[in-house]
BAKOL-874454 format. One line per 4 residues: their letters; for each residue x, y, z of C-alpha. Coordinates in Angstrom, 1 decimal. Each point is the difference from the previous one (the first is absolute). Layout:
<atoms>
a	X Y Z; ...
</atoms>
This chain:
<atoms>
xxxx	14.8 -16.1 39.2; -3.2 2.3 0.0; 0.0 2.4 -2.9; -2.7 2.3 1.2
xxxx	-0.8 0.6 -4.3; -3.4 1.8 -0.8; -2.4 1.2 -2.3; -1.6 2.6 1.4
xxxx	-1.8 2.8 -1.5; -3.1 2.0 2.0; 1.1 -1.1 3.3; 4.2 0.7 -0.1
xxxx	-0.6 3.3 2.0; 4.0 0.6 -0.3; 0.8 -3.8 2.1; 2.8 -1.8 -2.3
xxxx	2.0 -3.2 1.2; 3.8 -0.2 0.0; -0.2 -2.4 -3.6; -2.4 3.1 -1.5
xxxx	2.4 3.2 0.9; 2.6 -2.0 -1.0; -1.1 -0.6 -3.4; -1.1 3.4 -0.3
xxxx	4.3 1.8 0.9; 1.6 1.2 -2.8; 3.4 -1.7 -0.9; 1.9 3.1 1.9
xxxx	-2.2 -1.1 3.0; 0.6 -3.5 0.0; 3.6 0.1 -0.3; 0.0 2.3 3.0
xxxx	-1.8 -2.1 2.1; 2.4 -2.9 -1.2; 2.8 1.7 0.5; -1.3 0.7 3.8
xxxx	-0.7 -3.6 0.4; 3.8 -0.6 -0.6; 0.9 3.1 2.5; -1.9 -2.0 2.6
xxxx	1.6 -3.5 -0.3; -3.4 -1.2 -1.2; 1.1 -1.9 -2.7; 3.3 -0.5 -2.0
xxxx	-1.4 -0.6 -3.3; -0.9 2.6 -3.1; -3.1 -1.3 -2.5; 1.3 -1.0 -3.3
xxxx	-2.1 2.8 -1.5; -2.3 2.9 1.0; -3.5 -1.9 -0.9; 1.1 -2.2 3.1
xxxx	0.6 2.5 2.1; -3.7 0.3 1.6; 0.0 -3.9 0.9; 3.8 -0.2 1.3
xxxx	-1.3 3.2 2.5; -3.1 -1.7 0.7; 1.5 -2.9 1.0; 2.8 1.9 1.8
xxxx	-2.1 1.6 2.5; -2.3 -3.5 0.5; 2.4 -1.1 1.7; 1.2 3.2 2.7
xxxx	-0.8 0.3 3.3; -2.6 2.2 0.8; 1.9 3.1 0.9; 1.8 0.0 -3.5
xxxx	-2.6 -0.7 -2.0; -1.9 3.1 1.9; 3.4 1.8 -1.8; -0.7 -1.6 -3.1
xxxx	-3.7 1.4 0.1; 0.8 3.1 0.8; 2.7 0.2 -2.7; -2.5 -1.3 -2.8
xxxx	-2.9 2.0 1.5; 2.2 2.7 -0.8; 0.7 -0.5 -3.9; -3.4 -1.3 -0.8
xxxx	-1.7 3.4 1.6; 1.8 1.8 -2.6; -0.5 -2.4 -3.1; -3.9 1.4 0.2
xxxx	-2.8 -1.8 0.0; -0.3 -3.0 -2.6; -2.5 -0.2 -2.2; -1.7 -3.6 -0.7
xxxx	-1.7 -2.0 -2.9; -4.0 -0.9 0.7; -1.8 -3.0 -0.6; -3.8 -0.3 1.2
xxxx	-3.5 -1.0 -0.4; -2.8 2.4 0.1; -3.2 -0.3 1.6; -3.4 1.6 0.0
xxxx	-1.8 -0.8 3.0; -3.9 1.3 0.7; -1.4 1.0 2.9; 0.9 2.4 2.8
xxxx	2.8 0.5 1.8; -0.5 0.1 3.5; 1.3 2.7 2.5; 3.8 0.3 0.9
xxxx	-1.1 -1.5 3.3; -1.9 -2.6 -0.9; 2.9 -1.1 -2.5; 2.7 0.2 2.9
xxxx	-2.1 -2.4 2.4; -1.0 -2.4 -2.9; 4.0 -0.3 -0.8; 1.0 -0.5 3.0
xxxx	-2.3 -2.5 0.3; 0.8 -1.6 -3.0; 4.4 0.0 1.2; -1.0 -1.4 3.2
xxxx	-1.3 -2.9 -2.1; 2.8 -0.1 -2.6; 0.1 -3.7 0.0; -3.1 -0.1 -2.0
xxxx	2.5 0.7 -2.8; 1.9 -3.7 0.5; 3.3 2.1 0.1; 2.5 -0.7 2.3
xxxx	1.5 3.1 1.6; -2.0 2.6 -1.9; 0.2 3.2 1.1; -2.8 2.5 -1.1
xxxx	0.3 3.6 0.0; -2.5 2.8 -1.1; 0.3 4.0 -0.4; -3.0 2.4 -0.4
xxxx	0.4 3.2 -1.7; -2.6 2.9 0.4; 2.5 1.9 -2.8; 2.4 -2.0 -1.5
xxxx	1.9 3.0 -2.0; -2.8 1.8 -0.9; -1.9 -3.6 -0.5; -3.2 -0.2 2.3
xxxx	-0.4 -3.3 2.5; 2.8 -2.3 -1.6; 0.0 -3.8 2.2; 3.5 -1.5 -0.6
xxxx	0.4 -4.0 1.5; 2.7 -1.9 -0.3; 0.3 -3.9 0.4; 3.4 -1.1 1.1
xxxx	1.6 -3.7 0.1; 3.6 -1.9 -0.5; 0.7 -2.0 -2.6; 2.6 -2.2 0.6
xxxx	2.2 -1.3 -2.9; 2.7 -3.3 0.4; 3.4 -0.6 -1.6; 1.6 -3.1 1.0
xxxx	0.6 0.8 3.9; -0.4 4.0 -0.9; -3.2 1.9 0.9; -0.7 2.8 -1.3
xxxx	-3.6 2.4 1.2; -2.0 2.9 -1.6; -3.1 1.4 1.0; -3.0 -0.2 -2.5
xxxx	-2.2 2.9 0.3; -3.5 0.8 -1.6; -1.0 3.6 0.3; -3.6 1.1 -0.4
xxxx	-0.8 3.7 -1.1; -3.3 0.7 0.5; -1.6 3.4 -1.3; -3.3 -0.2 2.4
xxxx	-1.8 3.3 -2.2; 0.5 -1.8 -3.3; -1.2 -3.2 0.8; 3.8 -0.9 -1.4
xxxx	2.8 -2.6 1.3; 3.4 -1.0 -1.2; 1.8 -3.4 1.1; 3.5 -0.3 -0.8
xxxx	1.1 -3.0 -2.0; 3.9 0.0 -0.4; 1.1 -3.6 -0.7; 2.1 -2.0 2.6
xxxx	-0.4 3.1 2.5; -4.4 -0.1 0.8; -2.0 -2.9 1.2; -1.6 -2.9 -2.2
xxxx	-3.0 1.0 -1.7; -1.7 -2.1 2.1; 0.6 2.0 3.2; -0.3 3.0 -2.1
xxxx	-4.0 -0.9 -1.1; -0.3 -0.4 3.7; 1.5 3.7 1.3; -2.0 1.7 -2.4
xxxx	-2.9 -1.7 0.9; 0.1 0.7 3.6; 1.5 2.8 -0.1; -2.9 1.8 -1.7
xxxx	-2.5 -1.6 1.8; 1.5 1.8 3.3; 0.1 3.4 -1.4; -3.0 0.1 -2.2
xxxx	-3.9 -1.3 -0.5; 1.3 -1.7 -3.0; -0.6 -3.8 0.1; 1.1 -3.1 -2.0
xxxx	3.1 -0.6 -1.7; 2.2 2.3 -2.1; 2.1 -0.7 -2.9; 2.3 2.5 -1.8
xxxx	-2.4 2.7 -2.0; 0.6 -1.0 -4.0; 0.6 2.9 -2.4; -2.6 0.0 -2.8
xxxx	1.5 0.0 -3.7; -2.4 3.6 -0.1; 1.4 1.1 3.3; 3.5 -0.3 -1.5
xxxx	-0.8 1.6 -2.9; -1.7 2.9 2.5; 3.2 0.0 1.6; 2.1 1.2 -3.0
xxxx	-2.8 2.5 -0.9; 0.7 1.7 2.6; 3.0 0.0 1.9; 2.8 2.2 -0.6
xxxx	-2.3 2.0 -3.2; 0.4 -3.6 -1.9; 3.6 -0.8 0.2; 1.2 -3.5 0.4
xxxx	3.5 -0.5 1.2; 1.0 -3.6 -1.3; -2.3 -2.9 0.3; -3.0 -1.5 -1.8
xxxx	-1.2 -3.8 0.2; -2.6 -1.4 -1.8; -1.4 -3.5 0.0; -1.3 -1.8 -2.4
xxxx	-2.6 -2.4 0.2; 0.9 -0.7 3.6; 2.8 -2.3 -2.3; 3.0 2.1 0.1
xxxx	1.1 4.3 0.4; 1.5 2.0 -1.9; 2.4 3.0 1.3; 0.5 3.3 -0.8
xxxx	3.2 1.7 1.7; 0.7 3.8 -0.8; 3.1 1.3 0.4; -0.8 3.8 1.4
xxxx	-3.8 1.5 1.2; -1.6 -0.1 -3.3; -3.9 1.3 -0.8; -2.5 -2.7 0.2
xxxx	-1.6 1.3 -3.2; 3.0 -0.2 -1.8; 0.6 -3.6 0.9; -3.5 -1.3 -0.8
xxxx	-0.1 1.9 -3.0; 3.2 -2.3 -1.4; -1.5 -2.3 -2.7; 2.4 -3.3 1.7
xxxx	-2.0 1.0 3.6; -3.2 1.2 -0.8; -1.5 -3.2 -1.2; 1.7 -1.1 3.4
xxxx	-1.9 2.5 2.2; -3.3 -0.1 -1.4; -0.5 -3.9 -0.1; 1.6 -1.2 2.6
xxxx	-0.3 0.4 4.1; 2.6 1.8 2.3; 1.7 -1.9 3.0; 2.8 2.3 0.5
xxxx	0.9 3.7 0.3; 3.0 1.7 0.8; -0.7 3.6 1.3; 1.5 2.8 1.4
xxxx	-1.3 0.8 3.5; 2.1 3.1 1.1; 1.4 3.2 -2.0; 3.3 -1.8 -0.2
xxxx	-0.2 -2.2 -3.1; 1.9 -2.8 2.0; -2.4 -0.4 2.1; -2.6 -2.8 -1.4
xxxx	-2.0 -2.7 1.3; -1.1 -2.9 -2.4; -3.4 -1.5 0.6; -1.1 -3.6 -0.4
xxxx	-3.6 0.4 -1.3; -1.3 -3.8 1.2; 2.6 -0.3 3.0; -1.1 3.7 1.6
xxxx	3.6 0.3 0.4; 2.4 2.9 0.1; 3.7 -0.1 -0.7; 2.8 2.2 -0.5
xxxx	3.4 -2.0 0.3; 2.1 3.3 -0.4; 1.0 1.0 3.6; -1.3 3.8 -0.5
xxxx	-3.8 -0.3 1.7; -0.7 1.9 3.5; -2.9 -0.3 1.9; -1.9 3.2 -1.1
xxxx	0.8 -1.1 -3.9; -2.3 -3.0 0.9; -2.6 1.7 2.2; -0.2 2.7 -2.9
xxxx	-1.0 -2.7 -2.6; -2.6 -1.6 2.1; -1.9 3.2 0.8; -0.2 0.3 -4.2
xxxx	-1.5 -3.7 0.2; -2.9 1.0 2.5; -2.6 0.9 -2.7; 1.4 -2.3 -2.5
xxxx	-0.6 -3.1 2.0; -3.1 1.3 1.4; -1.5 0.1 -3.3; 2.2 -2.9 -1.7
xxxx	-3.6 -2.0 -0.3; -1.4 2.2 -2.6; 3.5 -0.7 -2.2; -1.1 -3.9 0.1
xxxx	-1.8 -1.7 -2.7; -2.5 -2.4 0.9; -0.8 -1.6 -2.7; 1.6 -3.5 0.6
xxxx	-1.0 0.2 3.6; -3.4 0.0 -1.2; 0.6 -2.6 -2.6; 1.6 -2.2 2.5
xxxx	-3.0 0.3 2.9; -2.1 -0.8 -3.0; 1.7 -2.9 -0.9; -0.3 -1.7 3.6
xxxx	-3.6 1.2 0.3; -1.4 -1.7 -2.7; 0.3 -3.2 -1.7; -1.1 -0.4 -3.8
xxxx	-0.3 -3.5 -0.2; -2.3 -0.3 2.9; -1.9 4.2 -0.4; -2.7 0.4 -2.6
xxxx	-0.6 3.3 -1.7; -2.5 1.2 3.1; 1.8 -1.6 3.3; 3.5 2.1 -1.5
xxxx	-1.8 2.9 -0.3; -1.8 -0.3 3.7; 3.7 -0.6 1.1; 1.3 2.6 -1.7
xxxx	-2.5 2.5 1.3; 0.5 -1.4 3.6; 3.9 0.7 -0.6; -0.4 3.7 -0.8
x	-2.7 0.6 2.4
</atoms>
């Protein structure tokens, strides 16, 4: 059985699979559909309850002929068109990438190139699309690549498919791209390193490898400065001595003053580094993303995020993570160079300070 199942997020352009509009009918819906199923002589049984309604139908029009599961389409299409369109959690890794993006040309014949020669990527059966965007909802030159394969899962003599896509957002004016990373549903990290690379390397003078762009504990703390006239919706995380972290859940938006200004959290705040934050990225208070400092990774597992929410917050990022290096101290990047520089056993008091000259010359 193929269960056509996806996480898809910049790329969906309204296409959903029989198993996702299913999921997505209202119990009124279902039972319709059910209750045509049984009008039909398409099956003779009822589900035992309405959460097994979406698989009983899927598996009810698996197995009809073509021209009545064309009737079955039809009758779904129908229902889902009016259900509107979902919604979906997020879950990616953020990049900052320097260079310049080449022109839309360019871009288009280095693709191409690069799908032609898909098999560089060790994946059997990947498919790779791309979509380029000279406004994007009011967002200038948008690139949008998707990288699609089947995953195949067995039970006893049962097998069951899904597709795993990895969708690539690339903002080329800001320097700025997002991978998604939704467990089970995107390729190994492995294969993921590997579209990243490559995939900037076609569309930009940018060269070596990427990894995903690390939020400073200062750029964090930048972050709740200013977004939203310093309101914080729910979520601080703190670790301590790289041992262990310490969270701090809010109930409603609260003022960051007022929380670092608590005698039990400001102690917290001023000693100790941020990994997480929780913040609101849209006027609807609902509407947050939490952002894993280390991991440059952004996640909101409330299914309430459309595309412009996300494209919104990344614009706000542009001069942030342009200037994240001055938010950095240095100090024990300094200490450590010194460190493998020079030797004390084997440095007296004048070769240490010729090497130390040498260092910062």
């Amino acid at each position: 059985m193929i269960i056509k199942e996806r996480k898809l997020f910049f790329t969906r352009n309204g296409n959903y699979s029989t198993w996702e509009m299913l999921n997505e009918l209202s119990e009124e819906y279902l039972r319709e559909l059910h209750r045509i199923a049984l009008e039909e002589f398409w099956t003779e049984t009822m589900p035992p309850d309405i959460n097994a309604y979406p698989w009983s139908l899927f598996s009810i029009q698996d197995n009809l002929d073509e021209l009545n599961k064309a009737i079955f389409s039809d009758e779904l299409t129908q229902r889902f068109s009016q259900m509107g369109e979902p919604q979906s959690d997020f879950n990616a890794h953020l990049y900052f990438f320097h260079g310049i993006s080449f022109d839309f040309d360019s871009i288009k014949l280095n693709l191409n190139k690069l799908i032609d020669e898909s098999e560089r990527f060790d994946i059997e059966g990947l498919e790779i699309e791309y979509f380029l965007y000279d406004d994007y909802n009011g967002f200038p030159n948008i690139l949008d690549i998707r990288f699609t394969s089947d995953k195949n899962h067995y039970y006893r003599i049962n097998k069951n498919q899904h597709q795993l896509n990895t969708e690539l957002r690339i903002y080329l004016d800001l320097n700025i791209a997002l991978m998604t990373n939704y467990s089970d549903y995107t390729h190994s990290s492995l294969h993921k390193n590997k579209f990243i690379d490559e995939i900037i390397s076609s569309i930009s003078s940018h060269s070596g490898s990427l990894n995903p762009k690390p939020f400073s504990d200062m750029l964090l703390r930048y972050m709740l400065a200013v977004s939203n006239n310093g309101t914080l919706p729910s979520k601080l995380k703190f670790e301590i001595d790289g041992r262990y972290k310490i969270g701090v859940d809010m109930g409603q938006p609260t003022q960051l003053k007022d929380i670092i200004n608590q005698d039990d959290l400001k102690n917290i705040y001023n000693k100790y580094e941020l990994s997480v934050i929780k913040v609101q990225i849209a006027d609807d208070e609902e509407k947050c993303l939490s952002i894993l400092g280390k991991e440059g990774k952004l996640i909101s597992r409330a299914k309430n995020l459309d595309v412009s929410d996300v494209d919104s917050f990344v614009l706000k990022l542009k001069e942030l993570l342009k200037y994240d290096y001055l938010y950095k101290d240095y100090f024990n990047d300094i200490k450590i160079l010194a460190q493998n520089r020079i030797s004390y056993a084997t440095c007296n008091a004048p070769a240490c300070q010729d090497t130390i000259l040498k260092i910062l010359r």
